[in-house]
Jmol script that loads the backbone (N, CA, C; Angstrom):
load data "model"
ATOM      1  N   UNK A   1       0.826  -1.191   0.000  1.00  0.00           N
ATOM      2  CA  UNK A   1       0.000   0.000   0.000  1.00  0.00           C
ATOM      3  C   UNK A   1       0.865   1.248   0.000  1.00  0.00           C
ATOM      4  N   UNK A   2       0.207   2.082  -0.607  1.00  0.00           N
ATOM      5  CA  UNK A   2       1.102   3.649  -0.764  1.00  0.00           C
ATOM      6  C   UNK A   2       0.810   4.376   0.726  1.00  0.00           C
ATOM      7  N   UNK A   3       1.284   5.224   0.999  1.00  0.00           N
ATOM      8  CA  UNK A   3       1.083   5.929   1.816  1.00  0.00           C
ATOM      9  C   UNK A   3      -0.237   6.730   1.896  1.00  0.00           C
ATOM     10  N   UNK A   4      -1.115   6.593   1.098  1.00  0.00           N
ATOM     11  CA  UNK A   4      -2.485   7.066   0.740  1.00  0.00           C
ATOM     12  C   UNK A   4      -3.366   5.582   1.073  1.00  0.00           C
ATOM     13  N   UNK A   5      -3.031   4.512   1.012  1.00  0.00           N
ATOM     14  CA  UNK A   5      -3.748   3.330   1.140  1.00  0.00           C
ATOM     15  C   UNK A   5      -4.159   2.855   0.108  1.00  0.00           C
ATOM     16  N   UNK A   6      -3.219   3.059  -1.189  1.00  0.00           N
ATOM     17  CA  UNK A   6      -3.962   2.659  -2.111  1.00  0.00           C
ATOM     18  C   UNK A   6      -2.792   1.527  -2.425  1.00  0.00           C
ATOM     19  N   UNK A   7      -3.752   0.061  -2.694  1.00  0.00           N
ATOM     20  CA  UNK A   7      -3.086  -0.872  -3.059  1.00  0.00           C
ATOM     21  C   UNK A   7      -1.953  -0.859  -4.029  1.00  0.00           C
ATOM     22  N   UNK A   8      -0.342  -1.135  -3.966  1.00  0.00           N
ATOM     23  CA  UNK A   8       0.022  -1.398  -5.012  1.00  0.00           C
ATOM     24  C   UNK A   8       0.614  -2.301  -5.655  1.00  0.00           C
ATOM     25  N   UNK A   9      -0.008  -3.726  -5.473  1.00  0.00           N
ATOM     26  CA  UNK A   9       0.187  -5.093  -5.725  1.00  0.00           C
ATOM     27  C   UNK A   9       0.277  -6.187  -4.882  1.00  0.00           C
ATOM     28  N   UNK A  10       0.662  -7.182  -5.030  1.00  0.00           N
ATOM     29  CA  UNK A  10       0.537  -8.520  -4.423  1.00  0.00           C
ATOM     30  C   UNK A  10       1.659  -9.808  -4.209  1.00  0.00           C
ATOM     31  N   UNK A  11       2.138  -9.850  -3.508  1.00  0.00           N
ATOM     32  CA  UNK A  11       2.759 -10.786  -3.285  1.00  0.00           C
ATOM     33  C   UNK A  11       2.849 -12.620  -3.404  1.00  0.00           C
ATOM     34  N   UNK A  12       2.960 -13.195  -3.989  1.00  0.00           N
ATOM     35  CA  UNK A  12       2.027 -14.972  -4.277  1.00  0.00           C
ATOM     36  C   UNK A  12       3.424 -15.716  -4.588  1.00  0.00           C
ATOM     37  N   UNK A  13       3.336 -17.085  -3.749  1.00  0.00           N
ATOM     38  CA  UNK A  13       4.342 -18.082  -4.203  1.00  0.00           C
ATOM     39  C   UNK A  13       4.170 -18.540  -6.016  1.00  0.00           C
ATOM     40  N   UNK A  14       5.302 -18.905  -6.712  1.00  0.00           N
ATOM     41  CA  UNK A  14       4.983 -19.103  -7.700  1.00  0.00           C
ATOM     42  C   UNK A  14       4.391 -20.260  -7.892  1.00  0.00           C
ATOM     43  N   UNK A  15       3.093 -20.963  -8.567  1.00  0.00           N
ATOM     44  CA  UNK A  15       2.835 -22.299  -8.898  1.00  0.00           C
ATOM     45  C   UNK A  15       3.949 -23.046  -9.561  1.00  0.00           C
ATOM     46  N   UNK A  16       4.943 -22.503 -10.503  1.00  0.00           N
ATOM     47  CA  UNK A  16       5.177 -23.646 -11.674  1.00  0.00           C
ATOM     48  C   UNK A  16       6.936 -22.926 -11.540  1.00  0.00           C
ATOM     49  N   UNK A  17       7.845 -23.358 -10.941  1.00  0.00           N
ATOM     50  CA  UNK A  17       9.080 -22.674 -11.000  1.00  0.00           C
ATOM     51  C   UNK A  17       9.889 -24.253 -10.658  1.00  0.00           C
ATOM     52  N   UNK A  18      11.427 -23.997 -11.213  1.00  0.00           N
ATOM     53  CA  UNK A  18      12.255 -24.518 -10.835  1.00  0.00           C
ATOM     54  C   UNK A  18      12.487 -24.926  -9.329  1.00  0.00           C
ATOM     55  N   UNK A  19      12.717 -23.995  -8.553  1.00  0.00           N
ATOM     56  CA  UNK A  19      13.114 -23.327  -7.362  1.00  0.00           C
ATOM     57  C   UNK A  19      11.996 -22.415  -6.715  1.00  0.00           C
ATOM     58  N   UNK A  20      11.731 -22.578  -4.789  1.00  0.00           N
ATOM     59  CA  UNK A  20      11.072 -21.825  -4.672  1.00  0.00           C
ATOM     60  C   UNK A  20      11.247 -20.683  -4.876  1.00  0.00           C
ATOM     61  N   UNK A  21       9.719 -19.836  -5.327  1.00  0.00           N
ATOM     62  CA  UNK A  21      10.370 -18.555  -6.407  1.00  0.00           C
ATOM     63  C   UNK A  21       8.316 -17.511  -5.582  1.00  0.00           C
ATOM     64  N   UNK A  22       8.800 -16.602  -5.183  1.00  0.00           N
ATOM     65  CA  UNK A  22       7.622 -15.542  -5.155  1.00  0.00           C
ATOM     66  C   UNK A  22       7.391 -14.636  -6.260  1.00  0.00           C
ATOM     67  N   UNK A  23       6.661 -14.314  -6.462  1.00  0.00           N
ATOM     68  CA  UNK A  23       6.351 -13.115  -7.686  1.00  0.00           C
ATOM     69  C   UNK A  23       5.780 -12.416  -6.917  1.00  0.00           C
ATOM     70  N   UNK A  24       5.880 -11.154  -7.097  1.00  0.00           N
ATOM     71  CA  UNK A  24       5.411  -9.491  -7.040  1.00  0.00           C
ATOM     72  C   UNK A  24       4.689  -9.017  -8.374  1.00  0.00           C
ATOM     73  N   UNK A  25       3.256  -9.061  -8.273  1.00  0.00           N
ATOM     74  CA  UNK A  25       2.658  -8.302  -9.239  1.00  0.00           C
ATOM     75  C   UNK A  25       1.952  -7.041  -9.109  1.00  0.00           C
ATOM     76  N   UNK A  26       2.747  -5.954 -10.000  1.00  0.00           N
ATOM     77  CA  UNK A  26       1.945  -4.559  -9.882  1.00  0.00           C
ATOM     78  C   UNK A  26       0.789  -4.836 -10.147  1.00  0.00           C
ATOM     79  N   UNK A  27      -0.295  -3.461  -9.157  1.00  0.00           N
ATOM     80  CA  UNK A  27      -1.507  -3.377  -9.860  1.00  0.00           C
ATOM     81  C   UNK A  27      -1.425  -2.810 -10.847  1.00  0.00           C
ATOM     82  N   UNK A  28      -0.707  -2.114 -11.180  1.00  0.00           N
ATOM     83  CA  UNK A  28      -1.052  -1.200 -12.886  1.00  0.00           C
ATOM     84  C   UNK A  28      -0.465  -1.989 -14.280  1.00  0.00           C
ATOM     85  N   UNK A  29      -0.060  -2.838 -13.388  1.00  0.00           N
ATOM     86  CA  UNK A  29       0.200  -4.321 -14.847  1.00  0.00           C
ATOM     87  C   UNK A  29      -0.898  -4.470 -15.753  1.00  0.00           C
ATOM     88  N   UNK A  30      -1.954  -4.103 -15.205  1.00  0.00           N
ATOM     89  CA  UNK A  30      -3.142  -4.735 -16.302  1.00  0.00           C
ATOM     90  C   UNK A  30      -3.571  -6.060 -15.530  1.00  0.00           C
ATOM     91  N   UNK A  31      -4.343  -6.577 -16.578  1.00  0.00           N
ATOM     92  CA  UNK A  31      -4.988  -7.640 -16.541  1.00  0.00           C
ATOM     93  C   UNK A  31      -6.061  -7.828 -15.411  1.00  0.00           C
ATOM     94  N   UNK A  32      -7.176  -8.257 -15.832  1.00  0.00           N
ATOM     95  CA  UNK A  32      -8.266  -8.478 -14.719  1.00  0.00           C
ATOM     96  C   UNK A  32      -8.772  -9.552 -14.726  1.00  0.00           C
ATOM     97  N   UNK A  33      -9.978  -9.833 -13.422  1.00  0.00           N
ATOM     98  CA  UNK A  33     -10.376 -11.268 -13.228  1.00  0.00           C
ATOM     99  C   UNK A  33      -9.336 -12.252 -13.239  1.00  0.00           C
ATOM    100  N   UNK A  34      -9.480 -13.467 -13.870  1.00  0.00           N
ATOM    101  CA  UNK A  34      -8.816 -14.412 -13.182  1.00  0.00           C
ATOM    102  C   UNK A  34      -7.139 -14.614 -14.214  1.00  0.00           C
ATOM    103  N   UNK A  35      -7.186 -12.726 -15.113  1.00  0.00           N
ATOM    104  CA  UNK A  35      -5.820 -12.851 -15.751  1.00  0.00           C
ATOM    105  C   UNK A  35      -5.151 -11.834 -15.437  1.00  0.00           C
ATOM    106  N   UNK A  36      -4.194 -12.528 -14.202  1.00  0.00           N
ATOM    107  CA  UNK A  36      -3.401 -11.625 -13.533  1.00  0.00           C
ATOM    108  C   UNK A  36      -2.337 -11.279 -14.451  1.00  0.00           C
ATOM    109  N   UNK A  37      -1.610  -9.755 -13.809  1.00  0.00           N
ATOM    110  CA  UNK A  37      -0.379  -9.597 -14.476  1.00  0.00           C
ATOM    111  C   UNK A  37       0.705 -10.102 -14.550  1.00  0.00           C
ATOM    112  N   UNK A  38       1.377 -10.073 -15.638  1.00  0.00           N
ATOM    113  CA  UNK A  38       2.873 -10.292 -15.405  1.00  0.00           C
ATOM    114  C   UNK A  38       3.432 -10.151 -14.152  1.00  0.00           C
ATOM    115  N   UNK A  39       4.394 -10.958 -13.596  1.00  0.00           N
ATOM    116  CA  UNK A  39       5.225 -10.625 -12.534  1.00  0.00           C
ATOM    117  C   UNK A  39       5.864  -9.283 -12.531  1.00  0.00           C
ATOM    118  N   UNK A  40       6.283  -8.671 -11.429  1.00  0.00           N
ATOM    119  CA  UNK A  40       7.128  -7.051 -12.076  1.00  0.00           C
ATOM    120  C   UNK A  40       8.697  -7.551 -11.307  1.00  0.00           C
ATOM    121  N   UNK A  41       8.307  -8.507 -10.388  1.00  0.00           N
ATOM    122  CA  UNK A  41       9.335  -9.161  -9.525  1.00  0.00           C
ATOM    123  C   UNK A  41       9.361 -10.401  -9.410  1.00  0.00           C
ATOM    124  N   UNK A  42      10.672 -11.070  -9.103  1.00  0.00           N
ATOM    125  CA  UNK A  42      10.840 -12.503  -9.071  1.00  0.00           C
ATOM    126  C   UNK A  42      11.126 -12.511  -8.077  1.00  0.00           C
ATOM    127  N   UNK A  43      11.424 -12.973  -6.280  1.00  0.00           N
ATOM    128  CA  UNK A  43      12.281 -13.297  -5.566  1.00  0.00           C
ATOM    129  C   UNK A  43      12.355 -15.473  -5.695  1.00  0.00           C
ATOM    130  N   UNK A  44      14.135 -15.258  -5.816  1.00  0.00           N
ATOM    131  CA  UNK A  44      13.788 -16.717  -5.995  1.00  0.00           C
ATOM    132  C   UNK A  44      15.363 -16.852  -5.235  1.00  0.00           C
ATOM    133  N   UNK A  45      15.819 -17.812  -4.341  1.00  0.00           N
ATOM    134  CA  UNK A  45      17.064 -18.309  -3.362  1.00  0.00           C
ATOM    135  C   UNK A  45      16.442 -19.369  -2.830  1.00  0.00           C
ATOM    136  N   UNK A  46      17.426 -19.507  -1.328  1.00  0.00           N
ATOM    137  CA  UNK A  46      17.131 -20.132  -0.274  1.00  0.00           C
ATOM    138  C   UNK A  46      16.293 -19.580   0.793  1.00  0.00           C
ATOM    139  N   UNK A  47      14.531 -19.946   0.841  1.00  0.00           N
ATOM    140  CA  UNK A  47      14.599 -19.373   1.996  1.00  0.00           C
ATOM    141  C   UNK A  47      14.367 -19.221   3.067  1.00  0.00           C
ATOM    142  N   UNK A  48      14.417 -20.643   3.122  1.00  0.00           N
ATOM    143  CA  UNK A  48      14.735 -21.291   4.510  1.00  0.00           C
ATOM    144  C   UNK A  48      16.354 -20.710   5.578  1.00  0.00           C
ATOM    145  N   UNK A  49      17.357 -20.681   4.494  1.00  0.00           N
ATOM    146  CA  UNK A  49      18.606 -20.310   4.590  1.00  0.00           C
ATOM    147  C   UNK A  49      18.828 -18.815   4.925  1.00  0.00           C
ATOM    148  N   UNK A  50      17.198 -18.378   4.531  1.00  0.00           N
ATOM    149  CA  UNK A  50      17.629 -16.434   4.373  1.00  0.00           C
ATOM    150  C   UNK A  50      18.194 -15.841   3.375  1.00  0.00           C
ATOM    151  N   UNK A  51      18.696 -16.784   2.251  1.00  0.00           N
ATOM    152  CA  UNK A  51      18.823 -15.955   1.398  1.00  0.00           C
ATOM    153  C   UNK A  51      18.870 -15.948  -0.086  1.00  0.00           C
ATOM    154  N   UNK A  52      17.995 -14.421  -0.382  1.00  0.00           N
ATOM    155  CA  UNK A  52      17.524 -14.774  -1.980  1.00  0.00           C
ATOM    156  C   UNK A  52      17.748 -13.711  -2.274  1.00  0.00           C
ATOM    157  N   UNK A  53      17.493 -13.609  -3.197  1.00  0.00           N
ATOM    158  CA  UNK A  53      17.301 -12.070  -4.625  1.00  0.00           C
ATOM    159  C   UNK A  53      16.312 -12.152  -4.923  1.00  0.00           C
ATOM    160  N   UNK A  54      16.201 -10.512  -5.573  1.00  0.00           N
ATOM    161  CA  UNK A  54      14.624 -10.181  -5.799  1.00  0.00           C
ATOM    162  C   UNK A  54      15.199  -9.893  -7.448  1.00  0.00           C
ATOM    163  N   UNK A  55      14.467 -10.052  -8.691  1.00  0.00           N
ATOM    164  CA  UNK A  55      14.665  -9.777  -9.961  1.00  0.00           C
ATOM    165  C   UNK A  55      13.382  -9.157 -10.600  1.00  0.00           C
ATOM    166  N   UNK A  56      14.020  -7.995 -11.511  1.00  0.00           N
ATOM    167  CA  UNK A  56      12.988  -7.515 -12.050  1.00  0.00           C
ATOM    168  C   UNK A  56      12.139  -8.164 -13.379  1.00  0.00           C
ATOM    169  N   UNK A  57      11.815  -7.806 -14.209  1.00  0.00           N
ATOM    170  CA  UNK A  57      10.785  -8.546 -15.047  1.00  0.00           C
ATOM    171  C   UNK A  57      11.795  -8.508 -16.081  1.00  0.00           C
ATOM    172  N   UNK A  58      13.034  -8.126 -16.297  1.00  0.00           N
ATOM    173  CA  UNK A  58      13.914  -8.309 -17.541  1.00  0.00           C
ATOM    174  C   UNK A  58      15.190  -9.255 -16.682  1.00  0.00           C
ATOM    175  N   UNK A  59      14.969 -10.000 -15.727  1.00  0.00           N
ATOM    176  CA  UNK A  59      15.871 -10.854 -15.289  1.00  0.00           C
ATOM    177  C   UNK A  59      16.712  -9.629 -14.410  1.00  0.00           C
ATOM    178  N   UNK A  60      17.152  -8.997 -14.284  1.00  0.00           N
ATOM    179  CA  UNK A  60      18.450  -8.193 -13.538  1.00  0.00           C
ATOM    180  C   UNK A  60      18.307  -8.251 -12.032  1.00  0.00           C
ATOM    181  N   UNK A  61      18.791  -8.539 -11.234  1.00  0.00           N
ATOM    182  CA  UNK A  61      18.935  -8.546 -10.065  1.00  0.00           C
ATOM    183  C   UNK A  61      18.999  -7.109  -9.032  1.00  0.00           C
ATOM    184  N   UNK A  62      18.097  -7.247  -8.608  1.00  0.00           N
ATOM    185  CA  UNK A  62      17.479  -5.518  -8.110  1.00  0.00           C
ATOM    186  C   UNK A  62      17.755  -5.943  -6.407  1.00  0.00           C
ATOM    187  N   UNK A  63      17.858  -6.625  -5.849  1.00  0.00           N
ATOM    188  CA  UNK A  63      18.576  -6.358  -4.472  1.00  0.00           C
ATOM    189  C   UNK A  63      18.557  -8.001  -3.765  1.00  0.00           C
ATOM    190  N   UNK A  64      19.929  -8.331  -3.162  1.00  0.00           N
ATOM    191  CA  UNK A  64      20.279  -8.823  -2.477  1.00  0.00           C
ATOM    192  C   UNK A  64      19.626  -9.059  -0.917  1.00  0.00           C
ATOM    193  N   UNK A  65      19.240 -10.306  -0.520  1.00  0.00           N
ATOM    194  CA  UNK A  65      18.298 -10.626   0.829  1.00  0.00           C
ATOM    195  C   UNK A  65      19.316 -11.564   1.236  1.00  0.00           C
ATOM    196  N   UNK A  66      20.147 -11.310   2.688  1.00  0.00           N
ATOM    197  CA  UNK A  66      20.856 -12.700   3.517  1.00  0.00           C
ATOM    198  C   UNK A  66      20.671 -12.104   4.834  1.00  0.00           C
ATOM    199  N   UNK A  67      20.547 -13.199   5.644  1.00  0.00           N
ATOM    200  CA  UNK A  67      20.757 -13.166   7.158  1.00  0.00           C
ATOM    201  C   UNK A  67      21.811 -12.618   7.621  1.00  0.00           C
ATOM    202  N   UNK A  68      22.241 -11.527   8.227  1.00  0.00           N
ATOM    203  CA  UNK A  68      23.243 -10.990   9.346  1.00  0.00           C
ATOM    204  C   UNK A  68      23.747 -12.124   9.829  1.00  0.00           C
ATOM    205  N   UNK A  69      24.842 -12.690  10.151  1.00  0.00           N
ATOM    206  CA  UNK A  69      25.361 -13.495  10.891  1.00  0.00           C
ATOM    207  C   UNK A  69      26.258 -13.167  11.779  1.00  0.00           C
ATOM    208  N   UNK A  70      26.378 -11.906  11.801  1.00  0.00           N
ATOM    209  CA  UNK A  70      27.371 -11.118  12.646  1.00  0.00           C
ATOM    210  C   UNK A  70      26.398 -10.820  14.055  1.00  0.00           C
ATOM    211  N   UNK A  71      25.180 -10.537  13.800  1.00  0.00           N
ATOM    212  CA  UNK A  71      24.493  -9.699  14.672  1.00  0.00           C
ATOM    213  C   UNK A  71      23.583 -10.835  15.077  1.00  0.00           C
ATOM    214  N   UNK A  72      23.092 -12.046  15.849  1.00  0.00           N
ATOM    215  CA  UNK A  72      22.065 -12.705  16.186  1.00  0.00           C
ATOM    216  C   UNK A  72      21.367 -12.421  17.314  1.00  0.00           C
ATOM    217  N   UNK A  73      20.090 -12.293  17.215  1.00  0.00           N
ATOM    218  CA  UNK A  73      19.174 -12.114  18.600  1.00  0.00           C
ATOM    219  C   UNK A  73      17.727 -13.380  18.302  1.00  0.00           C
ATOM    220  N   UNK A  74      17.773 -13.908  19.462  1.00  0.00           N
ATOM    221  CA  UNK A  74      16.698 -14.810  19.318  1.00  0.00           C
ATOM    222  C   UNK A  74      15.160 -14.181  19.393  1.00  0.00           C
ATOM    223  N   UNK A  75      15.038 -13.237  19.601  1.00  0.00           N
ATOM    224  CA  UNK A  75      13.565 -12.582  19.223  1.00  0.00           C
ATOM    225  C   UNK A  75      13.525 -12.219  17.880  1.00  0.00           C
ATOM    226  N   UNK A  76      14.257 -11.509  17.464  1.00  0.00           N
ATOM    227  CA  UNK A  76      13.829 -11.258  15.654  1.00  0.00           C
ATOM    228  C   UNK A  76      15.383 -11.698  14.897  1.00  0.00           C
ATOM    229  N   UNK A  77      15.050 -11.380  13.697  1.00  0.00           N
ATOM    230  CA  UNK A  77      15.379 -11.749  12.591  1.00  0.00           C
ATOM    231  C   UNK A  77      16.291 -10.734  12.213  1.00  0.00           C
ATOM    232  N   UNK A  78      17.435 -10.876  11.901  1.00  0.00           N
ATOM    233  CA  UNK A  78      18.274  -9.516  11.095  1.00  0.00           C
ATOM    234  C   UNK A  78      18.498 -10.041   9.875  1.00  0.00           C
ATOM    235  N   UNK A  79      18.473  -8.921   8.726  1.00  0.00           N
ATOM    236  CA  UNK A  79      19.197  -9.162   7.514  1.00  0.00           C
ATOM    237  C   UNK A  79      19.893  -8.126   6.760  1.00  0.00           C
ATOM    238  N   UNK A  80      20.554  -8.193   6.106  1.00  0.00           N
ATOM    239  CA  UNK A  80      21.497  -7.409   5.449  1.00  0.00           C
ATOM    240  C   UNK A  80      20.817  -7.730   4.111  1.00  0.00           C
ATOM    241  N   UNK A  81      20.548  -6.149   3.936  1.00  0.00           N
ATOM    242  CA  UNK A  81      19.657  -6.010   2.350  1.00  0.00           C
ATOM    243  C   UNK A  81      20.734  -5.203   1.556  1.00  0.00           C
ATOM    244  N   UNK A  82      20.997  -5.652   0.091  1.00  0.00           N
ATOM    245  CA  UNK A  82      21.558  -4.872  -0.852  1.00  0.00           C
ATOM    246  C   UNK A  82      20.786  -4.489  -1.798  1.00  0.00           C
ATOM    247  N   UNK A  83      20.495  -3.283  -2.068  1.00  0.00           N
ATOM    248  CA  UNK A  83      19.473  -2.624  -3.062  1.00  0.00           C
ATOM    249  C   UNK A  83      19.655  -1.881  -4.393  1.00  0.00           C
ATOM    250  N   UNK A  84      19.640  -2.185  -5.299  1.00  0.00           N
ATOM    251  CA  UNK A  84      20.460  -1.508  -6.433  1.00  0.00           C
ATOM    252  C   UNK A  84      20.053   0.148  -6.940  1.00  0.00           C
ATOM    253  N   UNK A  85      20.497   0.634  -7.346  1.00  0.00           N
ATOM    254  CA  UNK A  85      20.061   2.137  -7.058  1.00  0.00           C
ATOM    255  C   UNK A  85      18.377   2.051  -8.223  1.00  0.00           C
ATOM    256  N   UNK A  86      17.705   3.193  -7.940  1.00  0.00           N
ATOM    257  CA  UNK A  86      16.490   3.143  -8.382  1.00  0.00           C
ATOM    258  C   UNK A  86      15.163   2.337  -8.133  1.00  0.00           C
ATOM    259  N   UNK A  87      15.837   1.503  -7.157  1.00  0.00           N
ATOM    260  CA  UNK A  87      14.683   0.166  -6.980  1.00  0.00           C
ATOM    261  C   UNK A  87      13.957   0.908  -5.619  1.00  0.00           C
ATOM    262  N   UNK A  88      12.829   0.757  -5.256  1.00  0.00           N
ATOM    263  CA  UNK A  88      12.336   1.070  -4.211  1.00  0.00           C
ATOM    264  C   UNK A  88      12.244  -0.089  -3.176  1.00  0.00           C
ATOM    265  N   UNK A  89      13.103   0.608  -1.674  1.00  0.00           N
ATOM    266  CA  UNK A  89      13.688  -0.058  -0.751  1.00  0.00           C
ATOM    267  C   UNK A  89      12.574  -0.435   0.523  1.00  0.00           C
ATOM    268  N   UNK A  90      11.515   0.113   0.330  1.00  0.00           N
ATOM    269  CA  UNK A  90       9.996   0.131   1.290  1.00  0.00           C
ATOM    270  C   UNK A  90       9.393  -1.309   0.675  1.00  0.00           C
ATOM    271  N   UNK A  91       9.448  -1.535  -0.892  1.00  0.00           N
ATOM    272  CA  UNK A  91       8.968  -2.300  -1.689  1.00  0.00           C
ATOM    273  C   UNK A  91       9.890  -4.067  -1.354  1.00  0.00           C
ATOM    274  N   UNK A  92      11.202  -3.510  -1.376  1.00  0.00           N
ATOM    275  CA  UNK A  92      12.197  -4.953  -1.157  1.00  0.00           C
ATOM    276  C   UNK A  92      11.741  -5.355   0.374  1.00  0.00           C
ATOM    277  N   UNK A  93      11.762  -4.031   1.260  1.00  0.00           N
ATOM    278  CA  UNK A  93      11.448  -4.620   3.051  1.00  0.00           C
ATOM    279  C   UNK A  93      10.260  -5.343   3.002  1.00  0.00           C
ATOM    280  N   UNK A  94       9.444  -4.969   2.197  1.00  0.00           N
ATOM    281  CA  UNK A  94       8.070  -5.413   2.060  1.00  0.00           C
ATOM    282  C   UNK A  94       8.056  -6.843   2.139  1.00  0.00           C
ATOM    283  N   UNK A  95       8.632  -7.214   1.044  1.00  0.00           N
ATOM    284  CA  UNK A  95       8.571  -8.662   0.615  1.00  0.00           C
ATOM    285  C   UNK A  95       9.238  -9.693   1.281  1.00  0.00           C
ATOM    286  N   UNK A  96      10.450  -9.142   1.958  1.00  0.00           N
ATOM    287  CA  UNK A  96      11.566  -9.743   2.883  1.00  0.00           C
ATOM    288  C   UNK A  96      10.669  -9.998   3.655  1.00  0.00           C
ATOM    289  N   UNK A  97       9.895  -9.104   4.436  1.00  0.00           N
ATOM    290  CA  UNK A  97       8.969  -9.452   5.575  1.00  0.00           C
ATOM    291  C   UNK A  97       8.155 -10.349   5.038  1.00  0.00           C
ATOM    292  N   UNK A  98       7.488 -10.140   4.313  1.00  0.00           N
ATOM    293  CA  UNK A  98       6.399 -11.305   4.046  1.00  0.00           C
ATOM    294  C   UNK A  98       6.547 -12.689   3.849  1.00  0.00           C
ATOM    295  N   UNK A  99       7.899 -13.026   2.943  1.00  0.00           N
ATOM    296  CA  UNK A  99       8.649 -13.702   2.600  1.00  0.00           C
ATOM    297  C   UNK A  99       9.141 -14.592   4.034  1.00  0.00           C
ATOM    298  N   UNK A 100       9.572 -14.050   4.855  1.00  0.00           N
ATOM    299  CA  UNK A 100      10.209 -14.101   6.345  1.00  0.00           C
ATOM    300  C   UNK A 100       8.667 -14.728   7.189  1.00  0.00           C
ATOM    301  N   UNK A 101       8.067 -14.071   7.135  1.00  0.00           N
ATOM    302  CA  UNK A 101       6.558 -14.537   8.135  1.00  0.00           C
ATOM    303  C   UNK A 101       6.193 -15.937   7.434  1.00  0.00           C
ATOM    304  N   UNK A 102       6.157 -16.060   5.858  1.00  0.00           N
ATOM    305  CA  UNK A 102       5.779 -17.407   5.489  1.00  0.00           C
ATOM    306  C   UNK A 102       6.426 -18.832   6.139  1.00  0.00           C
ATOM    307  N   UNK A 103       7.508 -18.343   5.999  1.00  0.00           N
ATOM    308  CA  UNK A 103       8.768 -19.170   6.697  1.00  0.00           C
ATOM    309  C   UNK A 103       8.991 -19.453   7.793  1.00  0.00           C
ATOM    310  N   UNK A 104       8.254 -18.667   8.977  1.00  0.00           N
ATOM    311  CA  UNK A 104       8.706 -18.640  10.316  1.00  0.00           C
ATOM    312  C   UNK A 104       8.543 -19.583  11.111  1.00  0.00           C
ATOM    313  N   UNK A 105       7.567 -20.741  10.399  1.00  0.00           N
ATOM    314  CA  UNK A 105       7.088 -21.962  11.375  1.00  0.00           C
ATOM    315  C   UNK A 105       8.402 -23.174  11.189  1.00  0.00           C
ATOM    316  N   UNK A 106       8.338 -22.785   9.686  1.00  0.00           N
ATOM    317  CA  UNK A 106       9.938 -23.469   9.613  1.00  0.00           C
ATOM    318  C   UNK A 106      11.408 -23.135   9.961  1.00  0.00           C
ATOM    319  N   UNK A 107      11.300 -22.165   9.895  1.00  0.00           N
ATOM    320  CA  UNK A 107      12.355 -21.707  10.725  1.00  0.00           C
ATOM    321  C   UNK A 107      12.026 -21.804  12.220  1.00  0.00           C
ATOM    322  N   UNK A 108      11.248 -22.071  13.110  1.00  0.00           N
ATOM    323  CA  UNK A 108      11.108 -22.170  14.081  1.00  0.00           C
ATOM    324  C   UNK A 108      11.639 -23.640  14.431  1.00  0.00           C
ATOM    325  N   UNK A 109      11.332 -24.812  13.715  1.00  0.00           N
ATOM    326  CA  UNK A 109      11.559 -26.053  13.583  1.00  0.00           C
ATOM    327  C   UNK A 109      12.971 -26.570  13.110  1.00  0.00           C
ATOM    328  N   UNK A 110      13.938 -25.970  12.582  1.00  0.00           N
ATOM    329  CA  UNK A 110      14.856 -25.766  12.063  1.00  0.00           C
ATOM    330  C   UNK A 110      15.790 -25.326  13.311  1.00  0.00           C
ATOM    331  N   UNK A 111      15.516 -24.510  14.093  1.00  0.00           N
ATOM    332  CA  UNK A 111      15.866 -24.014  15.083  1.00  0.00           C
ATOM    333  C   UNK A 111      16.276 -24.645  16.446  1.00  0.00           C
ATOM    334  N   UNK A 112      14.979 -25.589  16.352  1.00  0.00           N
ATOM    335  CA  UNK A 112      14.746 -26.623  17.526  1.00  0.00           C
ATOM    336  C   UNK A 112      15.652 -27.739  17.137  1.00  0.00           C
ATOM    337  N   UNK A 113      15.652 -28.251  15.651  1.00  0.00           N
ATOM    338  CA  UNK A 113      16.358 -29.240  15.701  1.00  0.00           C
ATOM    339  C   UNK A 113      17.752 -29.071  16.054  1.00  0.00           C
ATOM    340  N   UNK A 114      18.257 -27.650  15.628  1.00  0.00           N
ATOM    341  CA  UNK A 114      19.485 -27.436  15.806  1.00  0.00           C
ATOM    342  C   UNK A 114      20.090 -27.614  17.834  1.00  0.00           C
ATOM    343  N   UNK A 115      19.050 -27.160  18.529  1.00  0.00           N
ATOM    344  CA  UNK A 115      19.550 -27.079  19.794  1.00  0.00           C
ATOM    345  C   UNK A 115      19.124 -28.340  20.417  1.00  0.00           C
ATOM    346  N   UNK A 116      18.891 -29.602  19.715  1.00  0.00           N
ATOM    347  CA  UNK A 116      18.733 -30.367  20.416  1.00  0.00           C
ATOM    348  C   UNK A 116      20.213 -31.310  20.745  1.00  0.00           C
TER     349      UNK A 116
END
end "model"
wireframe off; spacefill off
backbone 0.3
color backbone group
């Protein structure tokens, strides 16, 4: 959402990818009813591991997503974001977060196994 509240797209795991892969679709992509737009974003890595890239709709790699490993706190999550100039950085936090909340049950489990 913009700072006005007006929607500006959607976040969705991809159905049909190599690798787990999210798409980011603008609303001003077009397409209605049940023919959504083009992706405007790819995020596709590890991300269970924490870390992926986000790509724009001509393939180029628009910012870097990994876990801090320098800095750990067991209440939240740190990451070290690289953002390429022009890309909007509200838009990459966006998805990291969302991206991050999908994950968190597994990463919670992941966690446990480790301290056992």
């Amino acid at each position: 959402y913009r700072g006005v509240g007006a929607k500006i797209g959607y976040l969705e795991k991809a159905k049909i990818a190599l690798m787990d892969t999210f798409e980011f679709h603008a609303e001003t992509s077009g397409g209605f009813g049940p023919f959504k737009p083009p992706a405007a974003y790819k995020l596709e890595g590890d991300f269970l591991d924490r870390r992926f890239v986000m790509k724009n709709d001509k393939g180029e790699v628009v910012a870097k997503i990994t876990q801090d490993r320098l800095i750990e706190f067991d209440q939240f999550n740190h990451y070290q974001i690289q953002i390429a100039a022009g890309m909007d950085p509200m838009l990459v936090v966006a998805c990291a977060c969302a991206i991050d909340e999908e994950f968190d049950e597994e990463h919670k489990k992941r966690k446990e196994q480790q301290n056992r």
